[in-house]
C-alpha positions in Angstrom: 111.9 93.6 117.5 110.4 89.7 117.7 106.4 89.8 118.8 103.4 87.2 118.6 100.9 89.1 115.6 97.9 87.7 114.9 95.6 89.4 111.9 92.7 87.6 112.3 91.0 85.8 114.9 91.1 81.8 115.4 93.2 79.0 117.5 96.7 79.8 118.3 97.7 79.2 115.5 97.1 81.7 113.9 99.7 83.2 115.7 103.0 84.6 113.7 106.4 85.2 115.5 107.4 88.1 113.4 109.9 90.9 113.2 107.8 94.4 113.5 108.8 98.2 114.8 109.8 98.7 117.5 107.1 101.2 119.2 107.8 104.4 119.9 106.2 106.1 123.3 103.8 108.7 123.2 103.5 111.6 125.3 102.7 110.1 128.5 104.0 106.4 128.1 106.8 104.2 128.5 108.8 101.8 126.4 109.2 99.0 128.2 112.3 96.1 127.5 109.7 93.2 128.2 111.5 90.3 130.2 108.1 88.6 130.8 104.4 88.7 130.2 101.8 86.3 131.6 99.1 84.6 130.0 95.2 84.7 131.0 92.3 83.4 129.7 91.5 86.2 129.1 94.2 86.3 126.5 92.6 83.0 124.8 89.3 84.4 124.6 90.4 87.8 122.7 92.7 85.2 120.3 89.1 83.3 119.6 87.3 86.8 119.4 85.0 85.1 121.5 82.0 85.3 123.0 81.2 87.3 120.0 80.9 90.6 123.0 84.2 91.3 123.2 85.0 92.1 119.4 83.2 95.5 120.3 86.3 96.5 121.9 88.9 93.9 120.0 87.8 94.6 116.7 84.2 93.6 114.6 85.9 91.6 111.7 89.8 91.4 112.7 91.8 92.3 116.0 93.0 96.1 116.7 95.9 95.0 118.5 97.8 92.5 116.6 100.0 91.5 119.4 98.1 90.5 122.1 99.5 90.3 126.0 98.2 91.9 128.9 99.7 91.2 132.0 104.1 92.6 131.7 106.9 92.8 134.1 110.1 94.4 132.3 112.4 97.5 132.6 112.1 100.9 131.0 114.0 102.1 127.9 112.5 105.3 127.4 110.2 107.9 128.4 107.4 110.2 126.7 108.2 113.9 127.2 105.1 114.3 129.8 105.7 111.0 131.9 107.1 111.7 135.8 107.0 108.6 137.7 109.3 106.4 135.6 112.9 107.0 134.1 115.0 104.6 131.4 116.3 101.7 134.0 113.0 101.6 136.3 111.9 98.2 136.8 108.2 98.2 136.1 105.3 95.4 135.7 101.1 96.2 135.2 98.2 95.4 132.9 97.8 96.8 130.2 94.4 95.1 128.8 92.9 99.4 129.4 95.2 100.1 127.1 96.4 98.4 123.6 97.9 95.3 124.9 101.0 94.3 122.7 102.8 92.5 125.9 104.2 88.9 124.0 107.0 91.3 122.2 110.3 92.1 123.0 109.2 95.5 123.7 105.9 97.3 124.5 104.8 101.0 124.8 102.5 101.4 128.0 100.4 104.3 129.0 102.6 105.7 132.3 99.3 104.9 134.8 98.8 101.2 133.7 102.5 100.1 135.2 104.1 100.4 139.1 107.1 99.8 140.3 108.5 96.2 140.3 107.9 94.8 143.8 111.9 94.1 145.1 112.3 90.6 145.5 110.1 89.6 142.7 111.4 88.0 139.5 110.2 89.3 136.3 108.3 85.9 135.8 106.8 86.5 139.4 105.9 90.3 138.7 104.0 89.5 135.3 102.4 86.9 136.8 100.6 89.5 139.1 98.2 91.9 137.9 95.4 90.8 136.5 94.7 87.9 138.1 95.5 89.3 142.0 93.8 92.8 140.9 90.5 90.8 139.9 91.2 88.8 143.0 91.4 91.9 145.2 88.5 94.2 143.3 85.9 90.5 143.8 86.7 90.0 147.5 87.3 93.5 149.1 85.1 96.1 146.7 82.1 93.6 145.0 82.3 90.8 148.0 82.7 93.7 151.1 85.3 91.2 152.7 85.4 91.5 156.5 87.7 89.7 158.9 86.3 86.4 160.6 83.9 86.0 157.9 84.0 82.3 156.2 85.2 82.7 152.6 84.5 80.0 150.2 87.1 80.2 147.1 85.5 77.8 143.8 88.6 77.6 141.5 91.8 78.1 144.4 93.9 77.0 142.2 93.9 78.7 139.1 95.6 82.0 138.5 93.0 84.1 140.2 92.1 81.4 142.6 95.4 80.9 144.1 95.4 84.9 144.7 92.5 85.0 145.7 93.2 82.3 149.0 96.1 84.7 150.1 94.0 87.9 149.7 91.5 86.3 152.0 93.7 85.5 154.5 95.8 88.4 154.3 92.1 90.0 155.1 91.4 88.2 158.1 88.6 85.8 156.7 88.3 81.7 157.3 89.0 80.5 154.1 87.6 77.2 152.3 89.4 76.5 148.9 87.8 74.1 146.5 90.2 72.5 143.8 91.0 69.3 142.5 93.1 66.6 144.0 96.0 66.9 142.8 96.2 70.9 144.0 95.4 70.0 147.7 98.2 70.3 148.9 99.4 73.5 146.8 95.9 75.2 148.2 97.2 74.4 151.6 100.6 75.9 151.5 98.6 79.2 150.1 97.1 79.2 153.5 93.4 77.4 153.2 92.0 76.5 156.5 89.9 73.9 154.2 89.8 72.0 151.7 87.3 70.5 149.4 88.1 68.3 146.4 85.2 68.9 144.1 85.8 65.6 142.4 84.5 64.3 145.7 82.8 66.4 147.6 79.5 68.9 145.9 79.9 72.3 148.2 76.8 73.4 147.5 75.1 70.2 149.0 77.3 69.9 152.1 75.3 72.1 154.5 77.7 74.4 154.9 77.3 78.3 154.9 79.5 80.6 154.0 79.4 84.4 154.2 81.0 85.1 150.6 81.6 82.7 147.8 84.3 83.8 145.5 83.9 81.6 142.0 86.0 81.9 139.4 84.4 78.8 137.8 80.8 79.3 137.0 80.0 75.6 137.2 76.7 75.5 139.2 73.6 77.0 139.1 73.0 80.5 141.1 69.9 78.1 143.0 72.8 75.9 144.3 75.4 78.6 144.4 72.6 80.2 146.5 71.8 77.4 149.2 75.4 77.4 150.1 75.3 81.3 151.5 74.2 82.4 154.8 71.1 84.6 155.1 73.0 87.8 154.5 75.7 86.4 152.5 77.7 87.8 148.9 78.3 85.2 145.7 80.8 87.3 143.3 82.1 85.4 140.3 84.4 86.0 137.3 82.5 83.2 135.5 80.0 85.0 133.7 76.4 83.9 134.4 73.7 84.7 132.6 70.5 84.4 135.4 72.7 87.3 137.0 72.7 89.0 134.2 68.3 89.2 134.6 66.1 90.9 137.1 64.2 88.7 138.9 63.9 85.9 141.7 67.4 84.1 140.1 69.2 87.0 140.9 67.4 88.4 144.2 65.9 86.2 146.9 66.0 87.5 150.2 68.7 89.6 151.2 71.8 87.8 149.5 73.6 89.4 147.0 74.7 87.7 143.8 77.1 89.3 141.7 78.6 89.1 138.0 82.2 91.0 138.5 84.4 92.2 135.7 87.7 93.9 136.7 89.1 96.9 135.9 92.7 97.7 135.9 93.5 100.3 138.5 97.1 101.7 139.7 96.0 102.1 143.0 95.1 98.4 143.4 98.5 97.3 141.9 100.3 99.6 144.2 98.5 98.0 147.3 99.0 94.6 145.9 102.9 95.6 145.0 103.2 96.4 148.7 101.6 92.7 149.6 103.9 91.0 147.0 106.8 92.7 148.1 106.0 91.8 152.4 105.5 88.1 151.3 102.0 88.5 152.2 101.0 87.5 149.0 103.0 85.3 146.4 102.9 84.3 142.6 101.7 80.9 141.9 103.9 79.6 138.8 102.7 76.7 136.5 104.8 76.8 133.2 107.2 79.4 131.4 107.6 79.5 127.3 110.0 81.2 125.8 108.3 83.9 123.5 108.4 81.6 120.0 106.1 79.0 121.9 103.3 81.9 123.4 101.2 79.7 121.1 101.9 76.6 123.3 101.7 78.6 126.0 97.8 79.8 124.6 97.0 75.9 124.3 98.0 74.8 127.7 96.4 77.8 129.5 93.2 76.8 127.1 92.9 73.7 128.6 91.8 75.1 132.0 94.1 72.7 134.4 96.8 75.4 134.7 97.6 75.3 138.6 98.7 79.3 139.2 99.9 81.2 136.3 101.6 80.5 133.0 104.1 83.5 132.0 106.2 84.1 128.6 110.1 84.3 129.3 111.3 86.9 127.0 114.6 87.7 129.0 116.1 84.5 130.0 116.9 84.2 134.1 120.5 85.6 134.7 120.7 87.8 131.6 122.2 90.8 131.7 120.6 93.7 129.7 122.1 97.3 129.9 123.3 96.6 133.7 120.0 95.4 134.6 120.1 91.7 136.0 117.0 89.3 135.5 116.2 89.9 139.0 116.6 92.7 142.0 118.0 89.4 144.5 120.5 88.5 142.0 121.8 92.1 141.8 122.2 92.6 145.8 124.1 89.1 145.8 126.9 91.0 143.5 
């Protein structure tokens, strides 16, 4: 099979497309025919092996994993001997960053709980485009940020890939929601369904004199002081953006009774079944940027690098309309027939 190997860490390019094995399924996993995978920072940071942290589960001196990819949407070839929720022809999608990665292939073997069913009416580009990025979206409002409906909901980053989940969670959860982005994604914050918007290029949030009862930042680009001023009394600052003073006991981190919190999430089946659900009412809905085709994930790595991605950026492996072993592209195209 064709895959994106790397054996050291670096830039993209030290990226190879390469023919490799085909993987076989253990026990309790799945081979997966991969038709798309997304990319996330994430991915970028493991590639660079840095900050310097996560080679203690990457690999000290070279990567573990040599094809990278978390986030997959594809269909199932075959099945481990102890696996019962999936058969060959299920369409699947999930995260598989708890596992060994290996999602920019043409096939992947995934532990049986790190996938769900493909939500019907998704593409495979919209699928993969899903579970990292709405699952950290989820897990930072509703479990670290104790969402509650009628609450005002600041989103810092709405338009990135976990921003532009993270606008639709909120609403779907009943809060007010502010979305901070750039110009240029005004308008694409809006039809995600922002009840405000702030441009940061003019406007500082944090000086405005506004409160909000949870701030949800995904960009770590102020200071927990002036993150702090903009919460009410009571209110909950979670972030993806890891920051340091959080990371410290003292008056940075705990002034009063707000709570200030560095969130890391954790890939969890139950989450991506709720979120399937969502995804699959039109409650929630994929934010597309860019597709590559799988020879160009290093393209893909640089553009997503550059951090002005609006939504997600997802590998095409299976091009729209192909037809592999009776299984069309996508689920709408086979009712049409």
């Amino acid at each position: 099979m064709q895959a994106m190997t790397h054996n050291r860490y670096g830039s993209p390019d030290v990226l190879q497309f390469a023919d490799i094995a085909t993987p076989t399924p253990k026990d309790n996993e799945v081979l997966v025919r991969v038709h798309a995978a997304a990319v996330n920072p994430a991915d970028w940071h493991l590639l660079h092996g840095q900050p310097f942290m996560v080679r203690f589960s990457s690999g000290l001196r070279r990567p573990k994993h040599p094809v990278p990819g978390s986030d997959v949407a594809g269909v199932v070839e075959a099945v481990g001997k102890d696996v019962t929720r999936f058969r060959p022809g299920d369409a699947v999608f999930g995260d598989l960053s708890g596992a060994s990665r290996g999602a920019f292939a043409e096939y992947v073997a995934a532990p049986e709980d790190a996938l769900a069913t493909k939500p019907i009416g998704l593409t495979f580009v919209q699928a993969a485009a899903a579970p990292m990025t709405a699952v950290t979206a989820l897990q930072g409002l509703r479990d670290h940020g104790r969402i509650q409906a009628g609450q005002r909901v600041l989103v810092n980053g709405a338009s990135g890939g976990v921003g532009s989940f993270a606008v639709q969670i909120a609403k779907a959860l009943g809060a007010e929601v502010t979305a901070v982005a750039g110009t240029s994604a005004r308008k694409l914050v809006r039809s995600l369904g922002a009840d405000h918007v702030i441009d940061y290029k003019q406007e500082d949030f944090t000086q405005s004199g506004q409160r909000y009862d949870l701030i949800f930042d995904v960009v770590g680009n102020r200071t927990v002081a002036e993150y702090r001023q903009a919460l009410t009394p009571t209110g909950r600052f979670v972030t993806t953006a890891f920051l340091p003073a959080l990371a410290l006991p003292g008056p940075l981190r705990n002034t009063g009774e707000n709570t200030m919190i560095n969130m890391m999430a954790r890939p969890n089946a139950a989450d991506l079944a709720v979120l399937a659900e969502w995804l699959a009412d039109g409650k929630v809905t994929p934010v597309i940027d860019r597709t590559f085709p799988l020879h160009e994930t290093a393209d893909a790595l640089r553009y997503v690098g550059q951090g002005h991605a609006k939504g997600k950026v997802v590998i095409e492996i299976v091009e729209r309309g192909a037809v592999e072993a009776g299984v069309l592209h996508d689920e709408e195209m086979v009712r049409s027939m």
